[in-house]
mmCIF file as gemmi writes it, N, C-alpha and C atoms, coordinates in Angstrom:
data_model
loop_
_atom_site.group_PDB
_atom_site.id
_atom_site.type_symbol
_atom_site.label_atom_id
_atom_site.label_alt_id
_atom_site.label_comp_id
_atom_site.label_asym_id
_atom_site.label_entity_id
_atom_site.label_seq_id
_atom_site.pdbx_PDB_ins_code
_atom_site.Cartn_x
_atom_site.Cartn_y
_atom_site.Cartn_z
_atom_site.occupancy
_atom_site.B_iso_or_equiv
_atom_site.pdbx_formal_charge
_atom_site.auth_seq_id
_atom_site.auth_asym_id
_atom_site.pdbx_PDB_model_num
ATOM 1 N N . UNK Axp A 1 ? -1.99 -20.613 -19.91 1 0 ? 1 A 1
ATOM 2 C CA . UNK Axp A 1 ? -3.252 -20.481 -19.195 1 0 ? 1 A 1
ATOM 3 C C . UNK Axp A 1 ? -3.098 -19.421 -18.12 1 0 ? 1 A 1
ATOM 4 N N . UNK Axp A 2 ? -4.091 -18.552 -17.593 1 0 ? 2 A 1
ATOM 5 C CA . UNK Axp A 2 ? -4.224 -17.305 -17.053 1 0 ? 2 A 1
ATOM 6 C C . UNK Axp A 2 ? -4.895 -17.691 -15.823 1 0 ? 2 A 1
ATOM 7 N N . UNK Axp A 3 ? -4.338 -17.185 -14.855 1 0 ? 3 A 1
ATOM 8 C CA . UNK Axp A 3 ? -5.471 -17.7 -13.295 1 0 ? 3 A 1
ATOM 9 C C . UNK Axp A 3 ? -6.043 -16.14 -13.339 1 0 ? 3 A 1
ATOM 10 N N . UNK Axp A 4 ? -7.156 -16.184 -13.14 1 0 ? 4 A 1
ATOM 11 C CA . UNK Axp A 4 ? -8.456 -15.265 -13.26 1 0 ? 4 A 1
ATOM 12 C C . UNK Axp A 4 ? -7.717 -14.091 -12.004 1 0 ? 4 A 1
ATOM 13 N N . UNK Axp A 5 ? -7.192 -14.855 -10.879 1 0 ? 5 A 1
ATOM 14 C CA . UNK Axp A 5 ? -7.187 -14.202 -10.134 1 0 ? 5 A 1
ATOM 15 C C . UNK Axp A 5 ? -6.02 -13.165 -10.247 1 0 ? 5 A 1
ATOM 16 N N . UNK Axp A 6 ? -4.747 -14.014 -10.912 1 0 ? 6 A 1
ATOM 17 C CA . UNK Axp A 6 ? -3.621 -12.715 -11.147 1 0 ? 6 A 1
ATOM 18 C C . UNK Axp A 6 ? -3.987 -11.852 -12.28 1 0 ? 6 A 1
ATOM 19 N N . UNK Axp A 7 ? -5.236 -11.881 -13.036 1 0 ? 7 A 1
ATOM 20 C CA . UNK Axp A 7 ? -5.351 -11.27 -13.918 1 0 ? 7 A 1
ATOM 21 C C . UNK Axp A 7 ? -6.054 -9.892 -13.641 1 0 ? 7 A 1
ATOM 22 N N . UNK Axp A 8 ? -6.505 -10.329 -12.208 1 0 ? 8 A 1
ATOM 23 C CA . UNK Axp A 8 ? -7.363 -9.365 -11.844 1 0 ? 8 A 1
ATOM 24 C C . UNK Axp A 8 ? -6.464 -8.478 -10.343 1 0 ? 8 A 1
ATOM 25 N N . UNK Axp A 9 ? -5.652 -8.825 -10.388 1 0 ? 9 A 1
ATOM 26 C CA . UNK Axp A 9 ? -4.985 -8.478 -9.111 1 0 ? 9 A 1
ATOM 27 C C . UNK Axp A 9 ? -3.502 -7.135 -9.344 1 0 ? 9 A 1
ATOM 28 N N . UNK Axp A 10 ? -3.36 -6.522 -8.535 1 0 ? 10 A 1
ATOM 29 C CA . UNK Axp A 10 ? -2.673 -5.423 -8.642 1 0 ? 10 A 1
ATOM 30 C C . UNK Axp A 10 ? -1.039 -5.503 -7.899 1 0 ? 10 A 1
ATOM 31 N N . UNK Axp A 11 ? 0.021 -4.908 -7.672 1 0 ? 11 A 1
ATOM 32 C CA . UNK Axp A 11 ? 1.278 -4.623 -7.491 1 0 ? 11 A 1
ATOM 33 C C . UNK Axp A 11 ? 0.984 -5.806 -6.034 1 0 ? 11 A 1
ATOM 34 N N . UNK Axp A 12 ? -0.346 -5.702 -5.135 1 0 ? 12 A 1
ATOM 35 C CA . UNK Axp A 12 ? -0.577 -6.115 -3.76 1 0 ? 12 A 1
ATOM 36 C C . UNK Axp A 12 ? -2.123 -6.591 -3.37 1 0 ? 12 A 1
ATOM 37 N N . UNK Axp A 13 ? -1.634 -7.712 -3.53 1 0 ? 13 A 1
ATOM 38 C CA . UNK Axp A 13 ? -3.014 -8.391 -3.794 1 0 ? 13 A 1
ATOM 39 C C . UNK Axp A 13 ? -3.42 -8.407 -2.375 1 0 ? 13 A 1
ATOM 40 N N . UNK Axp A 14 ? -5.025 -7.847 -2.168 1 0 ? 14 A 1
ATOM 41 C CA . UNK Axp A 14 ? -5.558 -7.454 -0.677 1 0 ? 14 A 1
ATOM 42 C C . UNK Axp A 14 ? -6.891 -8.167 -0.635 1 0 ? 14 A 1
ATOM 43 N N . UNK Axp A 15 ? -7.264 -9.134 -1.519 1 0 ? 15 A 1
ATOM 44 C CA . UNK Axp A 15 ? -8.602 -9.566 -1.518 1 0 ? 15 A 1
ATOM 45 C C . UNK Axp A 15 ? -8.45 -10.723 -0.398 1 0 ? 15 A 1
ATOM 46 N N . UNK Axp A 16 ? -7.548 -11.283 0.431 1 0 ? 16 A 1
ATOM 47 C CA . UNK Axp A 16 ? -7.72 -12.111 1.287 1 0 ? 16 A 1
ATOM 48 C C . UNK Axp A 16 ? -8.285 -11.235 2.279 1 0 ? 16 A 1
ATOM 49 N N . UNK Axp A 17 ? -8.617 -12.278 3.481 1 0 ? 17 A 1
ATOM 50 C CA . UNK Axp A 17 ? -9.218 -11.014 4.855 1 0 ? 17 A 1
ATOM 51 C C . UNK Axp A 17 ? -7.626 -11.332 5.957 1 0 ? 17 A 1
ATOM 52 N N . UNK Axp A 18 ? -7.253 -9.854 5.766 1 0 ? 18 A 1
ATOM 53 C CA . UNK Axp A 18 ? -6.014 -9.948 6.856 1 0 ? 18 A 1
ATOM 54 C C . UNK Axp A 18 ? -4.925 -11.331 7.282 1 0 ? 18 A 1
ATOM 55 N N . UNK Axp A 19 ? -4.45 -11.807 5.766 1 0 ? 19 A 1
ATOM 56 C CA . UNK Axp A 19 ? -3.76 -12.695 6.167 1 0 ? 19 A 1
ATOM 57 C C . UNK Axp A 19 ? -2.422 -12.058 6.76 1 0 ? 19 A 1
ATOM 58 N N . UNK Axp A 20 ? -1.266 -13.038 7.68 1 0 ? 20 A 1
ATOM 59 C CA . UNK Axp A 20 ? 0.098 -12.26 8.045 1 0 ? 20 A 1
ATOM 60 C C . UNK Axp A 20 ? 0.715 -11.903 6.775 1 0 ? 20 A 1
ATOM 61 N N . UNK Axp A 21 ? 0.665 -12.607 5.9 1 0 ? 21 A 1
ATOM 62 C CA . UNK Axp A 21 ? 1.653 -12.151 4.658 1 0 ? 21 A 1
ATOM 63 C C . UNK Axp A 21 ? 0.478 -12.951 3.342 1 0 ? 21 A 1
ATOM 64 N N . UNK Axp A 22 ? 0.386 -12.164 1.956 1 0 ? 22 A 1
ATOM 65 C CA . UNK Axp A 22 ? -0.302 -12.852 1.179 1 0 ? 22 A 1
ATOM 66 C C . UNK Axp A 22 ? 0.799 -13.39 0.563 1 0 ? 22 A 1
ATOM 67 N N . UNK Axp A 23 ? -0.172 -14.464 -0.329 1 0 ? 23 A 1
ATOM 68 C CA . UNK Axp A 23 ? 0.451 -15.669 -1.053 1 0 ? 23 A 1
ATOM 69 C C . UNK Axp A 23 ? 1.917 -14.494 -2.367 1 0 ? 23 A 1
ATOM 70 N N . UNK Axp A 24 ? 2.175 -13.871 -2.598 1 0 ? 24 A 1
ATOM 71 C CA . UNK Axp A 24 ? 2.922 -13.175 -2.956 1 0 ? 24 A 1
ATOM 72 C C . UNK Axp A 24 ? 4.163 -12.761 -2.616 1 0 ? 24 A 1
ATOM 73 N N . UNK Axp A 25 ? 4.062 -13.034 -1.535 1 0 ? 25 A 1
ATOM 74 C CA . UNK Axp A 25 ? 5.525 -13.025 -0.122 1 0 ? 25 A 1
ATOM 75 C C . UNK Axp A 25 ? 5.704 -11.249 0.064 1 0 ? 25 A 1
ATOM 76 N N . UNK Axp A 26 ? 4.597 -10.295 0.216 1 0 ? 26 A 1
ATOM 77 C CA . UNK Axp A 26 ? 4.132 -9.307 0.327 1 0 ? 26 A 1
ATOM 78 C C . UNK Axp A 26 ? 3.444 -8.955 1.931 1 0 ? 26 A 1
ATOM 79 N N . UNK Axp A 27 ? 3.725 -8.805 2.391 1 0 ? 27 A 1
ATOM 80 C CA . UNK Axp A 27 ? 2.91 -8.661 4.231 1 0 ? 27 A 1
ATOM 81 C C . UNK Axp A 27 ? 1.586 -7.52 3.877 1 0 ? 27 A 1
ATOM 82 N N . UNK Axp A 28 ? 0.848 -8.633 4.674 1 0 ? 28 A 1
ATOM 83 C CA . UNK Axp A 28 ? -0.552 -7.511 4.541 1 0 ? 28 A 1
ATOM 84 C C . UNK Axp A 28 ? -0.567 -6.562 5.173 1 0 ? 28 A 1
ATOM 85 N N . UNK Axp A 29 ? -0.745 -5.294 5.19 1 0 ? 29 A 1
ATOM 86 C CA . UNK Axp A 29 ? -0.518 -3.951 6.049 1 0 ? 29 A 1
ATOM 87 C C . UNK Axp A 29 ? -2.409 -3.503 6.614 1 0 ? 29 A 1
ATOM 88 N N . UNK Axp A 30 ? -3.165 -4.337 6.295 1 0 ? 30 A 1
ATOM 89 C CA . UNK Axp A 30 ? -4.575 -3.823 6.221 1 0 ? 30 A 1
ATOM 90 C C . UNK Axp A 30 ? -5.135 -4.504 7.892 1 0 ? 30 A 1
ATOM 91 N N . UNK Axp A 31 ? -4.173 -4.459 9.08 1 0 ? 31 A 1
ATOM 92 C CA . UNK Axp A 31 ? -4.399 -5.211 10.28 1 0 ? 31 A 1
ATOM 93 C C . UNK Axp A 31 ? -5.039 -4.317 10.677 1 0 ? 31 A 1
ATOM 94 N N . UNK Axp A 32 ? -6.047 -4.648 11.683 1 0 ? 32 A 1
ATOM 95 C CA . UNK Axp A 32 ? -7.001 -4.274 12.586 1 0 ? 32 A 1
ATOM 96 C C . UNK Axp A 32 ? -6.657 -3.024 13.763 1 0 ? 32 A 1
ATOM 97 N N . UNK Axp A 33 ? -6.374 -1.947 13.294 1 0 ? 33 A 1
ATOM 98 C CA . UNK Axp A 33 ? -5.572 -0.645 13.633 1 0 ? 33 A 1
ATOM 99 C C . UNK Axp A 33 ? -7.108 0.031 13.938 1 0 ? 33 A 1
ATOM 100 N N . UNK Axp A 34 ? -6.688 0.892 14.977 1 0 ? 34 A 1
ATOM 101 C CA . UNK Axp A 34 ? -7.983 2.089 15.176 1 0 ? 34 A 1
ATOM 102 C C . UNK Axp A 34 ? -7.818 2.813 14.15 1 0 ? 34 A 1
ATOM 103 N N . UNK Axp A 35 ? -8.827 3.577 13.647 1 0 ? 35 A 1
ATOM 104 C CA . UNK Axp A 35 ? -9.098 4.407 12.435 1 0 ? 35 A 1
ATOM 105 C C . UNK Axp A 35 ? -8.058 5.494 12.201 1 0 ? 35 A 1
ATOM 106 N N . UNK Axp A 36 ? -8.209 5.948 13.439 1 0 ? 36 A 1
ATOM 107 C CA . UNK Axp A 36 ? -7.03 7.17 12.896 1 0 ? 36 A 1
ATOM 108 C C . UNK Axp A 36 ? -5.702 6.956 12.598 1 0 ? 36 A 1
ATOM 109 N N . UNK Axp A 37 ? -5.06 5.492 12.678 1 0 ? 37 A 1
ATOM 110 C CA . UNK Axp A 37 ? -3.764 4.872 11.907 1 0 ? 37 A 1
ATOM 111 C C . UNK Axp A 37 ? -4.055 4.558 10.628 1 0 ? 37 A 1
ATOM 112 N N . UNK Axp A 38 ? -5.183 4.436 10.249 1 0 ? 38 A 1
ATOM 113 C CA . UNK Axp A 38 ? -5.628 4.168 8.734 1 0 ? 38 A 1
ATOM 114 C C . UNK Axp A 38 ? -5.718 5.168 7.672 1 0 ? 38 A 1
ATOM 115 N N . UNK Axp A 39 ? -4.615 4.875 6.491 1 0 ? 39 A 1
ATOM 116 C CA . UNK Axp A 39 ? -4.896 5.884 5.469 1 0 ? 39 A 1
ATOM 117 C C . UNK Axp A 39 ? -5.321 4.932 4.194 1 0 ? 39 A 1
ATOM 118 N N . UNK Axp A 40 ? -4.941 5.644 3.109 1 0 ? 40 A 1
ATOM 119 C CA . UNK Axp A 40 ? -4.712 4.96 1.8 1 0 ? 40 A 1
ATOM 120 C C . UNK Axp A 40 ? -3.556 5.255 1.291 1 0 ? 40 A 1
ATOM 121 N N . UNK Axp A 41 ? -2.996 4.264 0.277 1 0 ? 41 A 1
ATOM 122 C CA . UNK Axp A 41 ? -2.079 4.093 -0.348 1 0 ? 41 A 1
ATOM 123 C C . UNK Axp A 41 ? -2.385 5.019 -1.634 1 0 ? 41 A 1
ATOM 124 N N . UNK Axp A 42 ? -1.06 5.646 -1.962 1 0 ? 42 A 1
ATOM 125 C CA . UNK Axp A 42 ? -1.489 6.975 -2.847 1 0 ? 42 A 1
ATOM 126 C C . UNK Axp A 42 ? -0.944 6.226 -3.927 1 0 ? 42 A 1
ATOM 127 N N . UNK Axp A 43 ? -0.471 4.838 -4.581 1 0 ? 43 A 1
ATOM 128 C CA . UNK Axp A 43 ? 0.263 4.703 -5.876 1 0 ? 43 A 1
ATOM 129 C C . UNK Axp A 43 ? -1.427 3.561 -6.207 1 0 ? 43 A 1
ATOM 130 N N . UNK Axp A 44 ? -1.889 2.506 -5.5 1 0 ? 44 A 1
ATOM 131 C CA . UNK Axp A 44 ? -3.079 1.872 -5.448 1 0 ? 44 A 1
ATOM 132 C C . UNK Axp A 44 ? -4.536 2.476 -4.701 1 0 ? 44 A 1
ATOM 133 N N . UNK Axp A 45 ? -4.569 3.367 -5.603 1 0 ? 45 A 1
ATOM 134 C CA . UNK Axp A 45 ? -5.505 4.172 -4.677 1 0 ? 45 A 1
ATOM 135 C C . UNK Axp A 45 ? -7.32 3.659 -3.881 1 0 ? 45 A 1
ATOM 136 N N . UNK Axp A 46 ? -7.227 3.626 -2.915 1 0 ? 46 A 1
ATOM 137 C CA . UNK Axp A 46 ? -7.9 3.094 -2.295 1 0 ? 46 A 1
ATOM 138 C C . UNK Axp A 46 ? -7.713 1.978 -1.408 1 0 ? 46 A 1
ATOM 139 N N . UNK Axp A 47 ? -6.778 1.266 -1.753 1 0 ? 47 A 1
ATOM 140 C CA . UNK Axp A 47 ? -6.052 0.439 -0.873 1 0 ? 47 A 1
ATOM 141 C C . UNK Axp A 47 ? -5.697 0.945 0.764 1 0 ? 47 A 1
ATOM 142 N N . UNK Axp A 48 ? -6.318 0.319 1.575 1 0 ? 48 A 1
ATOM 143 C CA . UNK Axp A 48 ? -6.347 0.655 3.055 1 0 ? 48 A 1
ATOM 144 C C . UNK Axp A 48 ? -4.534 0.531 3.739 1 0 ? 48 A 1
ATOM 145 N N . UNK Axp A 49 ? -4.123 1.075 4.148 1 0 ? 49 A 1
ATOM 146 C CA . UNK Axp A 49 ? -2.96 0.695 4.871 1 0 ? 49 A 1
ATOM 147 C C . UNK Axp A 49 ? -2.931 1.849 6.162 1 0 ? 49 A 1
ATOM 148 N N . UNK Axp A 50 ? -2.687 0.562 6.903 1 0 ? 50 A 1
ATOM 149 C CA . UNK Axp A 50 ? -1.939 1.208 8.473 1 0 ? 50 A 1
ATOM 150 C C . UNK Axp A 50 ? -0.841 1.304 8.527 1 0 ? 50 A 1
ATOM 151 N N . UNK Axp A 51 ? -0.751 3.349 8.941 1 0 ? 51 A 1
ATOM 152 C CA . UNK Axp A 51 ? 0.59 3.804 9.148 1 0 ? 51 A 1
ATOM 153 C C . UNK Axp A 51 ? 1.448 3.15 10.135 1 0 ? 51 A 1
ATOM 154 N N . UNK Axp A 52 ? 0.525 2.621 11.186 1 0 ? 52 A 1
ATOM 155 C CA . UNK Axp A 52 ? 2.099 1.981 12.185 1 0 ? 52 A 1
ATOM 156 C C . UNK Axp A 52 ? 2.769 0.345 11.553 1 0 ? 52 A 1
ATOM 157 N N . UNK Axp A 53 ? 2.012 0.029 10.727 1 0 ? 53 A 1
ATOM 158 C CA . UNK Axp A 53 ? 2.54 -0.998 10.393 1 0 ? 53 A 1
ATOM 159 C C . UNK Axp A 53 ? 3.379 -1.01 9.206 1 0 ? 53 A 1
ATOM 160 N N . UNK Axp A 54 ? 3.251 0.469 8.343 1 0 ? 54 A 1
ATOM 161 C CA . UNK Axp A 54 ? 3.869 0.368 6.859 1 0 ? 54 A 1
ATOM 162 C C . UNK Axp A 54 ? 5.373 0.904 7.718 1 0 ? 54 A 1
ATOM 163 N N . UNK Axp A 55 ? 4.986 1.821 8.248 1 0 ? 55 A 1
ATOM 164 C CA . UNK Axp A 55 ? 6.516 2.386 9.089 1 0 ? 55 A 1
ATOM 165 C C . UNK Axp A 55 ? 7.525 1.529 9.338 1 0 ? 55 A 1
ATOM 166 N N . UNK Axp A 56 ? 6.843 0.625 10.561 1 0 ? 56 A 1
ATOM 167 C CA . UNK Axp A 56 ? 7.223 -0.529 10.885 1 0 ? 56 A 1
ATOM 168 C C . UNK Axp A 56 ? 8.305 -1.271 9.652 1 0 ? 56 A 1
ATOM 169 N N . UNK Axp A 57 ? 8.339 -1.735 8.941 1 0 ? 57 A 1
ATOM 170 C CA . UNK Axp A 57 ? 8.553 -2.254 7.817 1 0 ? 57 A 1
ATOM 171 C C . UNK Axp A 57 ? 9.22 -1.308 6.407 1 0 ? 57 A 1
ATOM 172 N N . UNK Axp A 58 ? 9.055 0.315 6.592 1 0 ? 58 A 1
ATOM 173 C CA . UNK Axp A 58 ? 9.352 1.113 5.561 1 0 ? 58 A 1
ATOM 174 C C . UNK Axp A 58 ? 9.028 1.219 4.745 1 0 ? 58 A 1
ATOM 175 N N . UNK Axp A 59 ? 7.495 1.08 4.388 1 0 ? 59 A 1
ATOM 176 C CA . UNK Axp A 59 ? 6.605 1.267 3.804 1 0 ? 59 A 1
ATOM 177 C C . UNK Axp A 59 ? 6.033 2.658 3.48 1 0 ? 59 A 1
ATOM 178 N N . UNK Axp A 60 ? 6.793 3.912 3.634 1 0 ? 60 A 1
ATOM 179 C CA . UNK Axp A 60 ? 6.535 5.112 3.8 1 0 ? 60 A 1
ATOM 180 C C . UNK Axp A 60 ? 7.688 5.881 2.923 1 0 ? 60 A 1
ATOM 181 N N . UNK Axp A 61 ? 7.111 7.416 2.423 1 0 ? 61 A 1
ATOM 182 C CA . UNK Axp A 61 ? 8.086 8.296 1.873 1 0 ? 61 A 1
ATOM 183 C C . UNK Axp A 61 ? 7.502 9.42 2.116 1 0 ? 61 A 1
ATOM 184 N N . UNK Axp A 62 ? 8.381 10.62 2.463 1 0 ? 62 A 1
ATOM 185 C CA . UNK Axp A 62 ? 8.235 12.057 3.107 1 0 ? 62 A 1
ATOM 186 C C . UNK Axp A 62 ? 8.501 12.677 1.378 1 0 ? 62 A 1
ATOM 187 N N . UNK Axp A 63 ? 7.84 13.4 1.168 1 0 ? 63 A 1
ATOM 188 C CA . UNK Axp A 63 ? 7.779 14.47 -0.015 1 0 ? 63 A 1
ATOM 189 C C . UNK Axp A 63 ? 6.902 15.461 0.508 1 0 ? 63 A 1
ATOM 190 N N . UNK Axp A 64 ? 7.798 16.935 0.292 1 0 ? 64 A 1
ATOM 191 C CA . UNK Axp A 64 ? 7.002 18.274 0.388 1 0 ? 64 A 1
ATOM 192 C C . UNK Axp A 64 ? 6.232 18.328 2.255 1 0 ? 64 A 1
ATOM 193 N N . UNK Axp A 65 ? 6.622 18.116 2.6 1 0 ? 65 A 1
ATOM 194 C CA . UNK Axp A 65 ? 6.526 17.638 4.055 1 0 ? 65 A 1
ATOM 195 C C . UNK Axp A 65 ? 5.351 17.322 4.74 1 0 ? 65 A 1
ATOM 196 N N . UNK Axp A 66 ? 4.996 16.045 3.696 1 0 ? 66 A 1
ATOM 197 C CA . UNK Axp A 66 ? 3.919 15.309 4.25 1 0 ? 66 A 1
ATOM 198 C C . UNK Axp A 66 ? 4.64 13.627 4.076 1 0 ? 66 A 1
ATOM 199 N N . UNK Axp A 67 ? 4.044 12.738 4.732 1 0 ? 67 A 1
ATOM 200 C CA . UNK Axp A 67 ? 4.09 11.193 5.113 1 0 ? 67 A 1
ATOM 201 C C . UNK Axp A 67 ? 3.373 10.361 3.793 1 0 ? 67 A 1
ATOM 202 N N . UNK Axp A 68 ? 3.496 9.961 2.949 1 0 ? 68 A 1
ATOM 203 C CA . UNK Axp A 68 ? 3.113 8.699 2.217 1 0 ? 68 A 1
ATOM 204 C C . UNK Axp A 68 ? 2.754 7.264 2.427 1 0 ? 68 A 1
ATOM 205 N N . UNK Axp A 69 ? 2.055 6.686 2.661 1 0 ? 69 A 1
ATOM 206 C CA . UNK Axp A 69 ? 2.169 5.24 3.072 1 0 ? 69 A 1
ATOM 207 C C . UNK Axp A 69 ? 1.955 4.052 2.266 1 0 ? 69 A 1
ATOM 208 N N . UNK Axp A 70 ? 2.614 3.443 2.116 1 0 ? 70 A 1
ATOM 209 C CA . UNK Axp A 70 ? 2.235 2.505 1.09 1 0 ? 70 A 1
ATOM 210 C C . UNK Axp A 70 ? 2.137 1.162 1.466 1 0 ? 70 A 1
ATOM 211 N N . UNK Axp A 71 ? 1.14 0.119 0.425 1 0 ? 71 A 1
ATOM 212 C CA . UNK Axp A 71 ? 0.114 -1.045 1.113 1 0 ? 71 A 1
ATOM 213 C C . UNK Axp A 71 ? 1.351 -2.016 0.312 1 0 ? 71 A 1
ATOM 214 N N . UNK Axp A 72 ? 2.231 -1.998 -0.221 1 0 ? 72 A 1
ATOM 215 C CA . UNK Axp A 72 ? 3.318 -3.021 -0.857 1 0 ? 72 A 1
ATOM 216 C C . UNK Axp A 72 ? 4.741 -2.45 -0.86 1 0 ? 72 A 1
ATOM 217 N N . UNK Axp A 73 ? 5.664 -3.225 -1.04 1 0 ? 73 A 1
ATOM 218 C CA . UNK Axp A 73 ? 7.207 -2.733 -1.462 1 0 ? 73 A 1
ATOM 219 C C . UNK Axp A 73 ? 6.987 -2.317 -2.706 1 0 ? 73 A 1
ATOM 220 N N . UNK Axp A 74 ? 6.148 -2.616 -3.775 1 0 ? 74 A 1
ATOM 221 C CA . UNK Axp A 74 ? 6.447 -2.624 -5.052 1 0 ? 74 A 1
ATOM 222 C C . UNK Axp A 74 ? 5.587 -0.932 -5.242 1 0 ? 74 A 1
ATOM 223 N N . UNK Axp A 75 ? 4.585 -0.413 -4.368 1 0 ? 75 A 1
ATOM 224 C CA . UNK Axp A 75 ? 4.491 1.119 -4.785 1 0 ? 75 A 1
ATOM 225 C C . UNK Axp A 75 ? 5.314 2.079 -3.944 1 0 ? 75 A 1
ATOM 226 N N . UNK Axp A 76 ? 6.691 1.756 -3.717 1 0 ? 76 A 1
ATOM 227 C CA . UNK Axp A 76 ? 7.424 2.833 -2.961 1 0 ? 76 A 1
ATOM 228 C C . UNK Axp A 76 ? 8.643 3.168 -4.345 1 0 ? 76 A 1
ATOM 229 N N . UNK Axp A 77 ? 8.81 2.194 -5.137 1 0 ? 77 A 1
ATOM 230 C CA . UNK Axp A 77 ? 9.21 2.445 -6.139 1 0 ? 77 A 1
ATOM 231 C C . UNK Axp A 77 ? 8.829 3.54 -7.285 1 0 ? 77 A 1
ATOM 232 N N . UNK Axp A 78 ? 7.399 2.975 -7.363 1 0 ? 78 A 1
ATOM 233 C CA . UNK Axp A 78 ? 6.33 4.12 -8.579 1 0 ? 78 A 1
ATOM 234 C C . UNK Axp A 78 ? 6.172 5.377 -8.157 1 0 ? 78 A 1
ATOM 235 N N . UNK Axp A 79 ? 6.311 5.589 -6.788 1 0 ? 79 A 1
ATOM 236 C CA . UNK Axp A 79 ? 5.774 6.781 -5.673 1 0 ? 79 A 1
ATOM 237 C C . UNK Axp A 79 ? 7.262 7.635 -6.121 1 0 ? 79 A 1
ATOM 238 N N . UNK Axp A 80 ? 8.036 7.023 -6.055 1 0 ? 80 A 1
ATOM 239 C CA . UNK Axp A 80 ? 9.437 7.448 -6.269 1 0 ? 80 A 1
ATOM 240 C C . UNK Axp A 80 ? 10.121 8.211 -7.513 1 0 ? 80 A 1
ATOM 241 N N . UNK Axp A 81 ? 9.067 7.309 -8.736 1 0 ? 81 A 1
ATOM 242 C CA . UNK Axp A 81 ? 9.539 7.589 -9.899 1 0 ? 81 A 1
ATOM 243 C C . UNK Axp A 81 ? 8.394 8.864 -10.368 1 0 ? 81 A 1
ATOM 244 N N . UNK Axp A 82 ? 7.878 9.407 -10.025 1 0 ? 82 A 1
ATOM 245 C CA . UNK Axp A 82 ? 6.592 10.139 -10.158 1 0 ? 82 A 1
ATOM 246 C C . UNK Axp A 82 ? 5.989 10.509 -8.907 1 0 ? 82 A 1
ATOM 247 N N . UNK Axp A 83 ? 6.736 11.363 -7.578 1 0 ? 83 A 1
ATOM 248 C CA . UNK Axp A 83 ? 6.259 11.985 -6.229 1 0 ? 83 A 1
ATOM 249 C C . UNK Axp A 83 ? 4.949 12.695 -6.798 1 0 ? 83 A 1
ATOM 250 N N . UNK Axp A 84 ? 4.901 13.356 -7.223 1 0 ? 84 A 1
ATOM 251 C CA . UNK Axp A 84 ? 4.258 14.695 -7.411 1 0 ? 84 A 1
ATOM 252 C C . UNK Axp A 84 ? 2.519 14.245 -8.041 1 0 ? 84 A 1
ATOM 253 N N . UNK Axp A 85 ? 2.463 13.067 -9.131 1 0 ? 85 A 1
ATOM 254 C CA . UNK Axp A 85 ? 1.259 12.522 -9.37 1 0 ? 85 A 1
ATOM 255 C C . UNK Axp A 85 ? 0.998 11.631 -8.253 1 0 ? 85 A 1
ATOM 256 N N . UNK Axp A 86 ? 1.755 10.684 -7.579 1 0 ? 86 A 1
ATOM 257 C CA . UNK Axp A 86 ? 1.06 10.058 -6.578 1 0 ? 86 A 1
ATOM 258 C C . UNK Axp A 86 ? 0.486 10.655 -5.045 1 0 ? 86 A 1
ATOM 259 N N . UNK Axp A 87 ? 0.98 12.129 -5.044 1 0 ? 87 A 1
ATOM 260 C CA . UNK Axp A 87 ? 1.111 12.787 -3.82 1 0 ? 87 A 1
ATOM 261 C C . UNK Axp A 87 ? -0.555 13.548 -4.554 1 0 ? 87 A 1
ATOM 262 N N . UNK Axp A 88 ? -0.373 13.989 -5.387 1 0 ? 88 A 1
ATOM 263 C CA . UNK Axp A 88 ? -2.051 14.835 -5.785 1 0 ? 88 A 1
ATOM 264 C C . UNK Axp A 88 ? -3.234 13.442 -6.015 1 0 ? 88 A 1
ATOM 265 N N . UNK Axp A 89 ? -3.191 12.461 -5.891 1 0 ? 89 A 1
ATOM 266 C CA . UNK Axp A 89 ? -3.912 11.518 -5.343 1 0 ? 89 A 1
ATOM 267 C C . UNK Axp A 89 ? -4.422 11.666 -4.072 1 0 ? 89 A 1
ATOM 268 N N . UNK Axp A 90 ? -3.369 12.266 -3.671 1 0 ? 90 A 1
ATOM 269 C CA . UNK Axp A 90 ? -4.578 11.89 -1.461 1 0 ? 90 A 1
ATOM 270 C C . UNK Axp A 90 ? -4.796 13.182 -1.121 1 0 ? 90 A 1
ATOM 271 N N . UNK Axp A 91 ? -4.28 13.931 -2.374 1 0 ? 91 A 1
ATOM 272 C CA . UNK Axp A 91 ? -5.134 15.907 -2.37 1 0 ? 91 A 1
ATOM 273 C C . UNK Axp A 91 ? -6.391 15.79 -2.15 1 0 ? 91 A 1
């Protein structure tokens, strides 16, 4: 049997509202930051994440000398294995 919800859910599941960590054992990075700490995640695109908090935690990768930020542990991996398509995402 299939729960609707992991079926529908990605590397970082963000549909709660700002919990400390989701049910995944994943920390939510989408905290209540002024705008200009807010980017997107270039492997889940559209996914909101705050740079002081992915930092915080190492949630980030430098390629071609720009900053990456990522909304899970599990897209610093994909970002890794393929820089160059996840980086022409936030082109």
């Amino acid at each position: 049997m299939t729960n609707d919800l992991e079926a529908t859910s990605s590397c970082c599941s963000t549909s709660a509202a700002n919990p400390p960590a989701a049910g995944n054992g994943r920390e939510n990075l989408m905290g209540a930051s002024a705008s200009a700490d807010m980017t997107t995640c270039p492997v889940m695109v559209g996914n909101p994440v705050s740079k002081t908090a992915a930092e915080a935690v190492g949630l980030y990768r430098d390629y071609e000398g720009e900053r990456y930020y990522f909304c899970c542990a599990g897209c610093g991996p994909a970002f890794d294995a393929d820089p160059a398509k996840y980086a022409a995402n936030m082109a």
